[in-house]
C-alpha angles and dihedrals in degrees: 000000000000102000128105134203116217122199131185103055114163115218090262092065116103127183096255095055081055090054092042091055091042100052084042106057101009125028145282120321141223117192131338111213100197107195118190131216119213101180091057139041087235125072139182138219141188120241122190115201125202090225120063084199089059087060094070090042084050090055089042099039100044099038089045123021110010103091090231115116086226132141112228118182131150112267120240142174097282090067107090109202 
């Protein structure tokens, strides 16, 4: 799957800074599915990649080197969207 949930948005992040950072030190994306929540000052979005091989070097990048404090994980079938 080549489909990545991202966590730790602040309420500046839009979903084309997403797919700006994403182009920029990943790969080519797909979609951004920015989702707000209201009830916290953090929010989350869904990110779909055209390479299935971008989604490992955007766990890696983002948890470990890209000065962002986002969560990166692949997304699975236990994330509802």
């Amino acid at each position: 799957m080549n489909k990545l949930y991202v966590g730790n948005l602040g309420n500046e992040i839009t979903e084309e800074i997403i797919r700006q950072q994403f182009n920029k030190n990943i790969g080519k994306v797909d979609e951004v599915k920015l989702i707000i929540n209201r009830h916290s000052e953090t929010n989350y979005a869904f990110v779909k990649l055209q390479r299935i091989e971008d989604c490992e070097k955007a766990v890696h990048n983002f948890n470990k080197y890209i000065s962002y404090n986002w969560t990166v994980y692949k997304s699975n079938d236990t994330i509802k969207e």
